[in-house]
C-alpha positions, 0 to 999 in steps of 0.5 A: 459593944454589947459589954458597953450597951449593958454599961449604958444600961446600967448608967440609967438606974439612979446615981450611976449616971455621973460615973458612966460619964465620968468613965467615957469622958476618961478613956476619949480623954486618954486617946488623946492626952494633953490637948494645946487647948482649953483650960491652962493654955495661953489663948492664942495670937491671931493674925488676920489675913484677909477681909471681905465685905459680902454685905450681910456679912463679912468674911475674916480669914485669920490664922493662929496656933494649935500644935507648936508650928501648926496653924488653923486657917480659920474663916470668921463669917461675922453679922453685918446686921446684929449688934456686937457682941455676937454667940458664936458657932464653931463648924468643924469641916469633915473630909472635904474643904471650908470652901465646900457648899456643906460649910460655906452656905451654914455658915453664911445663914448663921452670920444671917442670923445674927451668929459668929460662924468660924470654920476652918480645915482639917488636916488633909482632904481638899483643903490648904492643909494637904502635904504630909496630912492625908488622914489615910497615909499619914494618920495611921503613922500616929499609931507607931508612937501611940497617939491617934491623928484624931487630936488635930481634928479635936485640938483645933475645934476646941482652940477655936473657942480659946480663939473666940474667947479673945473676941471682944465682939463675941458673948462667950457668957453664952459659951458656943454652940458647935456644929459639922457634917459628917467628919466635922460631925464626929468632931462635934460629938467628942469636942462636945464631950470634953469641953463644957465650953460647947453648949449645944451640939449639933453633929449631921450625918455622922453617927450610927452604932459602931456594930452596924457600919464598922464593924458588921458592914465592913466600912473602911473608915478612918484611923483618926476614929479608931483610936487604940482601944476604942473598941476595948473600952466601949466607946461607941458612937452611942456613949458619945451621944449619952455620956453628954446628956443632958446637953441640948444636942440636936442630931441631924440625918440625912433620908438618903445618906449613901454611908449613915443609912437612916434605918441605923441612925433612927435605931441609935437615936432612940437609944439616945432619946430614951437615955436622954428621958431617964434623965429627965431631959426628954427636949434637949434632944431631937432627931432632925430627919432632912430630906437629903442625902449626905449633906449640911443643907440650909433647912438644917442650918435653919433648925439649928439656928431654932434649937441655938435660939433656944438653947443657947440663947434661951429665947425660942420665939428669937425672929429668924431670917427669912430669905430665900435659898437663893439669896446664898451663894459660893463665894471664890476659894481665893476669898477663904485662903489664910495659907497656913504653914505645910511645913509642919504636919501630921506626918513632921509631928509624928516624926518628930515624936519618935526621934523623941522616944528613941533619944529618951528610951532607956532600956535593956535587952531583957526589958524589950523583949518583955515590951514586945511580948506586952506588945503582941498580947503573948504569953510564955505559955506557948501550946500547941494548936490543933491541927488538921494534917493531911497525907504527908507526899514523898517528893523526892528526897523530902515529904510534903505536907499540906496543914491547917493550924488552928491557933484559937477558934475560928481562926485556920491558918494554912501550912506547907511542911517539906521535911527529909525522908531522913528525920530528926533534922534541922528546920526553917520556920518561915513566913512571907507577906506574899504566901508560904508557897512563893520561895519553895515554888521551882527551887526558890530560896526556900527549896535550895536551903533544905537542899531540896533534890541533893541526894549526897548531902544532908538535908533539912526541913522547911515549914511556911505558914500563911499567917492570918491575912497573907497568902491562902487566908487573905480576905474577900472583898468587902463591899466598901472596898470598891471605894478608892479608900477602902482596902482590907489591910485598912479595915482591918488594920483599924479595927483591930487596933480599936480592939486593941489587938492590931493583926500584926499582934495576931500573926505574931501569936500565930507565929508563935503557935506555929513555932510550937507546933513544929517543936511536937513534930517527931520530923524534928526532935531536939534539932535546931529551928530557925526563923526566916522572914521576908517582907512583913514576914521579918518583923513577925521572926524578930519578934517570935524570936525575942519572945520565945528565946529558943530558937537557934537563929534568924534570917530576914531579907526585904523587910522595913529597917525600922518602923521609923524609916516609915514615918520618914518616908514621904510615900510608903508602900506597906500595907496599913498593919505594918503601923503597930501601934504603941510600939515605938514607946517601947523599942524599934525593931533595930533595937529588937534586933539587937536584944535578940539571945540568937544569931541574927543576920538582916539582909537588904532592909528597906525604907518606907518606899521599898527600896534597899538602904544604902550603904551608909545607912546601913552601916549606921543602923550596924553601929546603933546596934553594937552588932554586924548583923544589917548587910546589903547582898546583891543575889540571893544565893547568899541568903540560901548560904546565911540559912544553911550556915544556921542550920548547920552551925557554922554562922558566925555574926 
């Protein structure tokens, strides 16, 4: 973020402006690809649904498409008391409903006003739009096939004007003016940013700098405005304010916003503002402060109708309406319904994407572990962390060894090595999701696999490690996380991934400096190293396993069968990090399984609900891989087995 203030900066000096906005038009245009709307599309069927005459104005319920089989339900609010053709306003809906107060009452001023009002849901939220488009649950599926869930909200505000455009009682000579609050706010800034169609823009209670609310405080926002990369390519809320200049944009803010505290947003506005006068376009941008919390009030709408009157139409001194408050009221939900299809989705699109990728993805063992090694941000050179050691503890035929890896500044990652009193011996590296120290407590798995308290046969060594988040080092609390959004595998999930560095990719890179680490110790020599994994621990061992190429063999249980499963899934129960992303461009992780050099045995893979694929299932992900490596076990004696069959030699796949 301060890499992009100084770009900003920089953006001001003479002649470098077209470039800066060129730059961040580029990368938001990137997040999304090929939008089905603007330019080159063939304008949309609408079909109506309904009609009603509310006196001053009259509501029109339409439905048309975006994505194939995806429908807006828009609510057209069309001026009884003006002459056609009407400008136009487009009013994305933020994490609510149309049938809120925030979009009915605007909208119903502006038809008041002599302006065609069209708006119309988001996916999820509490609109018509819910199944498979909660933007928590569902949006973050679209990381796996590297697109951001952003799209639907983007796609659909800008088809809006491919709509109007078809409108003959609608002026589009003037373009539109677009207007939202808060998520229909951030629509606004980026539909604004890539469609010249939209004249003037108006986003409420929407934007502060991404270092104070997202990354500084903590707020577990959204992964529809986390794109991948975001972070890495600079694109603060600022840039989006910024790289429009100098389109006239009227920024809106609530006093007592409980999310956009006002302090930040004056802080940002005035980046904006002097921005905006290096340009020499010091009127076309305005803070309008209301005296309300996190809301679209009418005395908002009333500015925004003065700043279109001026800048859309050209005509300031334009006679406004002059009723009162209470000439607007909440017309019945029944009244807005368009009931557009459910069937087609965030969640059905997202899958239908990763079928795509996998029916169309070519490629040989050697190139998916190159992918996952690109994927996880690693190198070949795999160095040996500093580490804090203490006392080693003679615990019966093994010694316990408490450790603190340091695998790059700042970062501790806590350890657990058992190790035979005689050395050198084989050994499990292994991790679990839910703590190093679970399967070695009271002769667990991991204990009876080193053959902990056997005095008559040969032992082995055991190292577990708490991986960044998991076990020792999960995080404290946030303060947003009291909300029922807020949760810190979603902070972090979606903030690593703006920066383009997702935390599973961390934990594989800890992993791999864990895995170096353990080849330094006398304890174990040459002698063989396993992996093993359970739970999210399993998709970290498959992927050091293909990366580094030298390990002896691994052991997963417990772990999703594919990220595809996850997307299959009507609910899933994995943390918000499971969702690498880009990754399903690349490989799955049966297909990762299969590229692996080593023994590889996978035992009790799990669906998106957590529960063990059945039979036949497995057996299908066994013949996708050409390889007898998936089993169903029924007790877990037979994991201790697999595991000391590896490190003794005698595993046969």
């Amino acid at each position: 973020m301060k890499e992009a203030a100084k770009r900003r900066t920089n953006a001001t000096e003479p002649g470098a402006f077209e470039k800066y906005k060129q730059d961040i038009k580029s990368a938001v245009l990137e997040f999304y690809g090929e939008l089905p709307a603007g330019k080159n599309v063939v304008l949309p069927k609408a079909r109506l649904v309904s009609s009603f005459d509310k006196g001053r104005y009259r509501i029109e319920n339409m439905l048309f498409d975006s994505f194939p089989g995806w429908e807006v339900n828009a609510t057209i609010y069309v001026p009884t008391e003006y002459k056609p053709p009407f400008p136009a306003v487009v009013v994305p809906v933020g994490h609510s409903g149309k049938q809120m107060k925030n979009y009915q009452l605007p909208c119903q001023y502006f038809a008041c006003n002599g302006f065609l009002a069209i708006t119309f849901d988001p996916p999820g939220q509490s609109s018509e739009k819910q199944p498979g488009n909660d933007h928590f649950s569902d949006g973050v599926r679209c990381y796996l096939t590297g697109e951001t869930s952003s799209q639907y909200f983007i796609a659909d505000a800008l088809r809006c004007i491919d709509y109007l455009e078809t409108r003959s009682d609608v002026d589009i000579s003037y373009g539109v003016a677009m207007t939202g609050v808060s998520g229909g706010g951030t629509t606004t800034t980026l539909a604004s940013l890539l469609d010249d169609r939209i004249k003037v823009s108006g986003p409420s209670c929407c934007v502060t700098s991404l270092e104070d609310l997202d990354i500084s405080q903590c707020y577990a926002g959204c992964p529809e405005t986390h794109m991948f990369q975001r972070y890495a390519k600079g694109i603060d809320e600022i840039d989006l304010l910024c790289a429009e200049a100098p389109k006239p944009t009227l920024l809106m803010a609530g006093e007592f916003d409980e999310v956009f505290h006002i302090e930040d947003t004056r802080k940002l506005a005035e980046t904006v503002a002097n921005f905006y006068k290096s340009m020499n376009a010091s009127d076309k941008f305005r803070l309008f402060v209301d005296h309300a919390g996190h809301c679209y009030s009418l005395k908002q709408a009333e500015e925004f109708v003065k700043f279109m009157n001026r800048w859309l139409l050209n005509d300031p001194k334009r006679k406004m309406s002059e009723l009162p408050e209470s000439a607007f009221s909440i017309n019945s939900y029944e009244e807005l319904q368009c009931h557009p299809r459910t069937d087609v989705n965030m969640k059905s699109l997202t899958l239908a994407k990763a079928l795509y990728l996998e029916k169309h993805r070519k490629i040989s063992p050697e190139e998916i572990r190159s992918a996952a090694m690109k994927i996880v941000n690693g190198n070949d050179d795999q160095r040996v962390p500093e580490t804090k050691a203490g006392k080693a503890f003679q615990n019966f035929v093994h010694n316990y060894q408490q450790l603190m890896l340091i695998p790059e500044k700042g970062i501790e990652v806590p350890a657990t090595f058992l190790y035979p009193l005689k050395t050198p011996a084989a050994t499990i590296l292994h991790f679990d999701d839910a703590g190093r120290n679970r399967l070695l407590y009271r002769q667990n798995i991991l204990a009876q696999s080193a053959r902990f308290l056997d005095r008559e046969n040969k032992t082995f060594g055991v190292f577990s490690v708490d991986l960044r988040g998991w076990g020792d080092s999960a995080p404290a609390m946030y303060p947003y996380e009291i909300t029922s959004w807020g949760s810190s595998d979603r902070c972090l999930a979606y903030m690593s991934a703006a920066l383009g560095d997702p935390v599973m990719s961390m934990r594989i890179r800890d992993a791999l400096a864990a895995l170096a680490y353990l080849r330094s110790r006398p304890e174990v020599g040459n002698e063989k190293i396993i992996l093993s994994g359970c739970g999210l621990g399993g998709i970290v061992a498959l992927h050091v396993a293909a990366i580094d190429g030298n390990v002896q063999g691994v052991t997963i249980w417990d772990s999703p069968a594919s990220f595809r499963i996850l997307l299959e899934a009507e609910q899933y129960v994995w943390p918000a990090d499971t969702f690498m992303p880009m990754v399903l461009k690349h490989y799955d992780l049966p297909e990762l399984a299969a590229s692996l050099k080593c023994p590889v045995k996978i035992m009790n893979p799990l669906d998106g609900a957590g529960s063990v694929l059945s039979e036949n299932a497995n057996a299908e992900l066994n013949s996708k891989s050409e390889r007898n490596i998936h089993e169903i076990i029924k007790d877990n004696s037979f994991i201790v087995k697999t595991l000391q069959s590896m490190l003794d030699g005698t595993f046969v796949e």
